[in-house]
C-alpha positions in Angstrom: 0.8 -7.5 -9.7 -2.4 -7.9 -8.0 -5.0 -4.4 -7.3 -7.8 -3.6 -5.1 -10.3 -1.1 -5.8 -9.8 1.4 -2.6 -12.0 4.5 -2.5 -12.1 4.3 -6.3 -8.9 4.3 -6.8 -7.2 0.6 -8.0 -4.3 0.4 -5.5 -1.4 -2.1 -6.7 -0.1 -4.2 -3.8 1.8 -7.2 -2.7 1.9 -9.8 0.1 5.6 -11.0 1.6 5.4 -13.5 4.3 2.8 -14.7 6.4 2.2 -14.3 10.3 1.5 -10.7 12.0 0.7 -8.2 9.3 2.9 -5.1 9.2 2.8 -2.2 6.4 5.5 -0.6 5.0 4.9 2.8 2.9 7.5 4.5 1.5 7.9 8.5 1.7 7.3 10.8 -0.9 6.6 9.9 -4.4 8.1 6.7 -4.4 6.7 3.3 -5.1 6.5 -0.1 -3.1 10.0 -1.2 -5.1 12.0 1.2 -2.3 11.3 -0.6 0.8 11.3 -4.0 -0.5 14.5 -4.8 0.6 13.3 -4.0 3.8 9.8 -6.2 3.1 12.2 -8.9 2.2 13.9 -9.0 5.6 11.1 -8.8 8.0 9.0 -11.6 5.5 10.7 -14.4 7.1 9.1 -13.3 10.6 5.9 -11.3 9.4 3.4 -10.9 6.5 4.3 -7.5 4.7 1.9 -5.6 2.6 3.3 -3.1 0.6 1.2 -1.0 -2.1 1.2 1.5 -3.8 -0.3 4.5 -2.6 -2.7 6.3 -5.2 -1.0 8.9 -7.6 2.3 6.5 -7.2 4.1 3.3 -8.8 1.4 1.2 -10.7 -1.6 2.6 -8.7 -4.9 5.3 -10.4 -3.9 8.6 -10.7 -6.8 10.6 -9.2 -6.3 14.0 -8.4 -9.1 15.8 -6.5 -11.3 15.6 -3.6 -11.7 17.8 -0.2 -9.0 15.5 1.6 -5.3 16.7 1.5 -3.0 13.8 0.2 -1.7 12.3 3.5 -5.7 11.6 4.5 -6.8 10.2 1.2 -3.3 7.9 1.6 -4.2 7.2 5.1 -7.7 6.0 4.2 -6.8 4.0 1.2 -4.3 2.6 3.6 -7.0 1.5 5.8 -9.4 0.0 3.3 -6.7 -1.9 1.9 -5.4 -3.6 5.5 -9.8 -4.3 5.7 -9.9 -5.8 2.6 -6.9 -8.0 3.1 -8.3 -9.0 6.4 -4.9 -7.7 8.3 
């Protein structure tokens, strides 16, 4: 499974599809593998990213910083999409 570093944190991720890029993040502590049933009905129209968000799934566990959770996930988020040019 490819990574990214993001924010210093490597963030496990993968690509479904191709076209307009949507992401799908799944709640709580749960990992990419329980919306990929969803990924894999919208890939025929879109390109999915799914990932995994830090402290989840195959991703860095990092705990710390001056961020609650639900930023640092947002901005990982957002460095990942930049990254992958999406």
């Amino acid at each position: 499974m490819p990574s990214l570093m993001i924010n210093g944190a490597n963030i496990a991720y993968e690509e479904l599809g191709s076209g307009t890029p949507i992401a799908l993040m799944p709640g709580g502590r749960s990992g990419m593998d329980a919306v990929r049933g969803l990924a894999e009905r919208l890939a025929p129209h879109y390109r999915v990213i799914l990932h995994d968000r830090r402290n989840c799934g195959a991703s860095d566990v990092i705990i710390g910083g001056e961020l609650s959770e639900q930023e640092i996930w947002a901005d990982d988020l957002y460095e990942l999409l930049k990254q992958l040019g999406a």
